[in-house]
KOLSE-208741 format. One record per residue (C-alpha): y, z, x; residue number from 1. Coordinates in nm, 3 decimals. Layout:
residues N
<volum><y>Y</y><z>Z</z><x>X</x><pos>NUM</pos></volum>
...
END
This chain:
residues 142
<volum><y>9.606</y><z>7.490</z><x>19.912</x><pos>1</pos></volum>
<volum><y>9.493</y><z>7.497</z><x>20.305</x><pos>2</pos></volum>
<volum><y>9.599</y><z>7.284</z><x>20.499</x><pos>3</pos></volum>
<volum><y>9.490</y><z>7.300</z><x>20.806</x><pos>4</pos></volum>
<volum><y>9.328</y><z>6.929</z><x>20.858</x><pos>5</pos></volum>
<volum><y>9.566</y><z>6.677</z><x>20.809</x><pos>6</pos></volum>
<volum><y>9.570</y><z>6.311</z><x>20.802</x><pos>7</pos></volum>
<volum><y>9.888</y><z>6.190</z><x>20.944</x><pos>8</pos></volum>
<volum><y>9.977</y><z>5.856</z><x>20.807</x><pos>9</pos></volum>
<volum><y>10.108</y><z>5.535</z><x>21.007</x><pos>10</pos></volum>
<volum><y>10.463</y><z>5.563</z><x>20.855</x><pos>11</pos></volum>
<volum><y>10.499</y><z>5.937</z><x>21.030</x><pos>12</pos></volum>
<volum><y>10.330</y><z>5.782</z><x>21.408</x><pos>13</pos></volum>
<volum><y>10.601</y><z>5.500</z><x>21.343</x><pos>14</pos></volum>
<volum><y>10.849</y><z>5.713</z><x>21.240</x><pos>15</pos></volum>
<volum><y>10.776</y><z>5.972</z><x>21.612</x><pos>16</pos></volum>
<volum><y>10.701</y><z>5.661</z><x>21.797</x><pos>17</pos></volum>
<volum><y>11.044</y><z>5.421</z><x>21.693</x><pos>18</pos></volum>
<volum><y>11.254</y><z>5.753</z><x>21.658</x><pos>19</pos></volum>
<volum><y>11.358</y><z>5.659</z><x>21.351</x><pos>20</pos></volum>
<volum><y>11.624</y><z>5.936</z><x>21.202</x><pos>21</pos></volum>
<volum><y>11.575</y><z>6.125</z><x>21.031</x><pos>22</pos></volum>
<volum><y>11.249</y><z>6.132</z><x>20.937</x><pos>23</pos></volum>
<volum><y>11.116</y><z>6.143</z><x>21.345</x><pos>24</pos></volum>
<volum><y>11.200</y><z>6.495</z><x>21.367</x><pos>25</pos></volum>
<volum><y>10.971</y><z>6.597</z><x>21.120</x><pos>26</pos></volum>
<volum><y>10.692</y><z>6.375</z><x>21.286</x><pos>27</pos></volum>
<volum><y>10.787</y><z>6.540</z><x>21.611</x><pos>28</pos></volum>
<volum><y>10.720</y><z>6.909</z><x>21.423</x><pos>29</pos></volum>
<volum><y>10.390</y><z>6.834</z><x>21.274</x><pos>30</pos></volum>
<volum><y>10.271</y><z>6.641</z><x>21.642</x><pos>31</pos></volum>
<volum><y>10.369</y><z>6.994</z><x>21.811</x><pos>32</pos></volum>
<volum><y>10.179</y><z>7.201</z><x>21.548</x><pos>33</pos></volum>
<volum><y>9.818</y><z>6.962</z><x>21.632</x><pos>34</pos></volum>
<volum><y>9.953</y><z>7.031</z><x>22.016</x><pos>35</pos></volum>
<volum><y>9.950</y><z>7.363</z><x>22.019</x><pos>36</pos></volum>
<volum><y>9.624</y><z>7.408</z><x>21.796</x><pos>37</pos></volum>
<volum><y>9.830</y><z>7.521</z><x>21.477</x><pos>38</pos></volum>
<volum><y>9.752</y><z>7.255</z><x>21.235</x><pos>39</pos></volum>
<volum><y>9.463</y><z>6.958</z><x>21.309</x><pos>40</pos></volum>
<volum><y>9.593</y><z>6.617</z><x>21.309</x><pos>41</pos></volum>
<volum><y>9.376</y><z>6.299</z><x>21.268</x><pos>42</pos></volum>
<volum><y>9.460</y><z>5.950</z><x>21.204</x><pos>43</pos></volum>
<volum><y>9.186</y><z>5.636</z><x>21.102</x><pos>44</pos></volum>
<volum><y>9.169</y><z>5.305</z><x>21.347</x><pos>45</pos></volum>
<volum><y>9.379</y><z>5.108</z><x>21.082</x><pos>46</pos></volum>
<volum><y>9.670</y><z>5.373</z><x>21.185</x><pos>47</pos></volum>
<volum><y>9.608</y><z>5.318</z><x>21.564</x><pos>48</pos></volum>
<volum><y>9.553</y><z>4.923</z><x>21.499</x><pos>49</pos></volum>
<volum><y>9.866</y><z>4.897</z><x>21.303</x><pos>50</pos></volum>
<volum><y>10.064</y><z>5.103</z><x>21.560</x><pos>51</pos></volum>
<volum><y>9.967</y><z>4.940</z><x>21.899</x><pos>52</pos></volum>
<volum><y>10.056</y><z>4.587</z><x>21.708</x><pos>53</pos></volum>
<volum><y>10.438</y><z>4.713</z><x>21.612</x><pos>54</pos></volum>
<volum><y>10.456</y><z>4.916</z><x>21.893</x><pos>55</pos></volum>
<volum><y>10.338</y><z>4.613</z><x>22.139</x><pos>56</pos></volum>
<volum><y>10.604</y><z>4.411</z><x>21.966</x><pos>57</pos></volum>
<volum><y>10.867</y><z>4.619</z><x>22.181</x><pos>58</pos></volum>
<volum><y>10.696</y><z>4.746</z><x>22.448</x><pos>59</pos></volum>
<volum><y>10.448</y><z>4.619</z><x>22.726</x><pos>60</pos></volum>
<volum><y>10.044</y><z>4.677</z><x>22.667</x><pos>61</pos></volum>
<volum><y>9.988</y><z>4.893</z><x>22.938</x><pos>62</pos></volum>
<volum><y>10.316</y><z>5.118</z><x>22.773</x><pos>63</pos></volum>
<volum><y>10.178</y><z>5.083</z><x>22.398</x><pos>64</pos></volum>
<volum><y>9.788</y><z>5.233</z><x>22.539</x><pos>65</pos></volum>
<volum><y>9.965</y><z>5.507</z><x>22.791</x><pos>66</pos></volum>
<volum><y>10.164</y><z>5.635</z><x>22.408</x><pos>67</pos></volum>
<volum><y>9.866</y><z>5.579</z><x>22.208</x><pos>68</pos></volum>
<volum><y>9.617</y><z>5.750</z><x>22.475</x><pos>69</pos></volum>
<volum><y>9.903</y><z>6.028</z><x>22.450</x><pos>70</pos></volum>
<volum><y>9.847</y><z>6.066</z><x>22.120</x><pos>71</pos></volum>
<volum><y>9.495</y><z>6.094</z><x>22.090</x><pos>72</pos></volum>
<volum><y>9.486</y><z>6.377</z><x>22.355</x><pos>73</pos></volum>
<volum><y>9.620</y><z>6.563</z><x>22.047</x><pos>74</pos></volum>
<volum><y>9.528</y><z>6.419</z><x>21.731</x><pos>75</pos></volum>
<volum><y>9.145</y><z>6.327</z><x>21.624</x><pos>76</pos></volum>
<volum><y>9.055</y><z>5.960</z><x>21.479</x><pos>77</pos></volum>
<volum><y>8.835</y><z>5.978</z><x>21.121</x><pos>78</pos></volum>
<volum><y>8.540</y><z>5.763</z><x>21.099</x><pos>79</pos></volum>
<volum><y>8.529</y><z>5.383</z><x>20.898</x><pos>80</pos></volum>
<volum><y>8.232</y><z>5.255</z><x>20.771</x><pos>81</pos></volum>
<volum><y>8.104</y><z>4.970</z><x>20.540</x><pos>82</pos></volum>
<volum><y>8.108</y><z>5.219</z><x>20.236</x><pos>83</pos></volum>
<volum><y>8.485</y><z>5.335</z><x>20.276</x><pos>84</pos></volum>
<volum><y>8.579</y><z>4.974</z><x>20.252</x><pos>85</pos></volum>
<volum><y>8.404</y><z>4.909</z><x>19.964</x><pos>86</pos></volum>
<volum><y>8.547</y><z>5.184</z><x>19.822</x><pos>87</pos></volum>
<volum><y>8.875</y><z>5.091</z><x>19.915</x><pos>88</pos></volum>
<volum><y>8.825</y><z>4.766</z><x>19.762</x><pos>89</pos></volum>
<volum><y>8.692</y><z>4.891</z><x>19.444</x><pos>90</pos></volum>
<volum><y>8.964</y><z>5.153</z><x>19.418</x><pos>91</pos></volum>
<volum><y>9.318</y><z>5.144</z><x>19.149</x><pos>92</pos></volum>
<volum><y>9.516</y><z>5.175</z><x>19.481</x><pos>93</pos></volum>
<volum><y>9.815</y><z>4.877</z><x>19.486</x><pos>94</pos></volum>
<volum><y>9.789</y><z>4.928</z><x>19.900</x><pos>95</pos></volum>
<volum><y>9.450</y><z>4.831</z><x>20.103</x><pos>96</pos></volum>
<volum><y>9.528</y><z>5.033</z><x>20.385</x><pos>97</pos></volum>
<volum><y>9.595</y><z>5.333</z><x>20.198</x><pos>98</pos></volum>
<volum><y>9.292</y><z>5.301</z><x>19.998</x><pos>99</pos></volum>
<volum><y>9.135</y><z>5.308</z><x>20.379</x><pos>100</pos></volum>
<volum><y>9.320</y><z>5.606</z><x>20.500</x><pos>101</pos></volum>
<volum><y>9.233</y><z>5.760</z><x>20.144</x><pos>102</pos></volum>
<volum><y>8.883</y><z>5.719</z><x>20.097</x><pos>103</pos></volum>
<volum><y>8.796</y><z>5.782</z><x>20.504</x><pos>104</pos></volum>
<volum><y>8.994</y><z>6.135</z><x>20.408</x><pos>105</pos></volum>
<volum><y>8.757</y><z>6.201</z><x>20.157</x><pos>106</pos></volum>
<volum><y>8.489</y><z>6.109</z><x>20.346</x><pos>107</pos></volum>
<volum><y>8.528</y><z>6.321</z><x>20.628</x><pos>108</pos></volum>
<volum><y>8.510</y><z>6.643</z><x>20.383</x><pos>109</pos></volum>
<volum><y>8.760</y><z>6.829</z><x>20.582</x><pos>110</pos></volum>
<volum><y>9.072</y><z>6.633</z><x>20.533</x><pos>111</pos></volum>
<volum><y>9.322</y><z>6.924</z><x>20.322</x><pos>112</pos></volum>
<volum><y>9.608</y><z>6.711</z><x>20.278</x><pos>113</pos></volum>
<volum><y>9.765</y><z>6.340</z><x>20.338</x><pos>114</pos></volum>
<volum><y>10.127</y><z>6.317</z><x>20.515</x><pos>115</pos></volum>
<volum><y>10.328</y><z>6.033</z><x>20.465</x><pos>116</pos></volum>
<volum><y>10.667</y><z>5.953</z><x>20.303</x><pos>117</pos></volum>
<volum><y>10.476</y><z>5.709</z><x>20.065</x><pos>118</pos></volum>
<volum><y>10.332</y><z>5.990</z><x>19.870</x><pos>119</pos></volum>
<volum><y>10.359</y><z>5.723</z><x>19.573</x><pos>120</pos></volum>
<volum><y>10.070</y><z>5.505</z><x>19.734</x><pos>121</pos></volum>
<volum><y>9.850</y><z>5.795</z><x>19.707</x><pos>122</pos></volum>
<volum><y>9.863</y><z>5.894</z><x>19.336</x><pos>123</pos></volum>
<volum><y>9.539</y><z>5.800</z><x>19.264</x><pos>124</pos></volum>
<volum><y>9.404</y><z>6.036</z><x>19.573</x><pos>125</pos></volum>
<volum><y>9.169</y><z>6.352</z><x>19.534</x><pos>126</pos></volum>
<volum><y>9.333</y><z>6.502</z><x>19.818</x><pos>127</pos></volum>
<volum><y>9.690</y><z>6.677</z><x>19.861</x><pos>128</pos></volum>
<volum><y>9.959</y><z>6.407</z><x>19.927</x><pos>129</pos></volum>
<volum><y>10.318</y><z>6.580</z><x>20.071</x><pos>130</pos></volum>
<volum><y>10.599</y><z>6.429</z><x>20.296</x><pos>131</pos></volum>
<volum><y>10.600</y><z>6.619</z><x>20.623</x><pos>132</pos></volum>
<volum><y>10.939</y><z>6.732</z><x>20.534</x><pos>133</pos></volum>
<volum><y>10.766</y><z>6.946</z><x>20.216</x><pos>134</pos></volum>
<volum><y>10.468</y><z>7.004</z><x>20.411</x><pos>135</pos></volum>
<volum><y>10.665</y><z>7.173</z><x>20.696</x><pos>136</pos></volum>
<volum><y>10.843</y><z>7.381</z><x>20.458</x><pos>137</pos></volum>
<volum><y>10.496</y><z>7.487</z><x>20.257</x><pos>138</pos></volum>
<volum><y>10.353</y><z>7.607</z><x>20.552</x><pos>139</pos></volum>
<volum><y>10.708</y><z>7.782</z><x>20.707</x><pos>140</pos></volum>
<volum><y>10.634</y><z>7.997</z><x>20.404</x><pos>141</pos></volum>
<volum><y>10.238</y><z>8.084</z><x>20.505</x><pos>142</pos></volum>
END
């Protein structure tokens, strides 16, 4: 499987941004693999929504954009449209905002693989679903 385009879901961001052990060192690894061109990390605005608003619930604005702005200086941001939604909607997945991430993965025809530690809320997708922690050790052995 390549995976070389990878959406990074909000649970990994959180998990980098909060420091939360010990699942923040393996967000750390894959955000230094999209730094230094290895790997190429996107998220979707629901991720960037949903992390300014917890992120902004411990930290000032201006703090939250500086991290975020951070962020996107290494990471891309997929596309949302009318259709994903609908799609999302339509779709057998128990969690809206992982039908979102989901479909808007699909949609952007390049997406090789999901990461997020909810691989469960993606069993329904057509696209590679791994933890970061098995997705760092997949491609440690490429």
């Amino acid at each position: 499987m390549k995976m070389d385009h990878v959406l990074i879901d909000t649970d990994v961001i959180l998990d980098f941004f909060f420091d939360r052990k010990p699942f923040s060192e393996d967000g750390a690894r894959i955000l230094s693999l999209c730094e230094a061109g290895k790997i190429k990390g996107f998220i979707t605005p629901v991720i960037c929504s949903n992390s300014y608003y917890l992120l902004n619930q411990t930290a000032s604005h201006k703090k939250v954009v500086e991290k975020l702005g951070q962020l996107l200086n290494i990471i891309g941001v997929l596309s949302m449209d009318r259709e994903i939604v609908i799609q999302a909607l339509g779709s057998g997945f128990n969690d809206f905002e992982d039908a979102l991430q989901n479909f808007s993965a699909i949609k952007s025809g390049f997406i090789n693989v999901i990461l997020t530690r909810n691989v469960k809320d993606y069993k329904g997708s057509a696209i590679g679903v791994l933890t970061p922690e098995n997705f760092l050790k997949l491609i440690a052995t490429r």
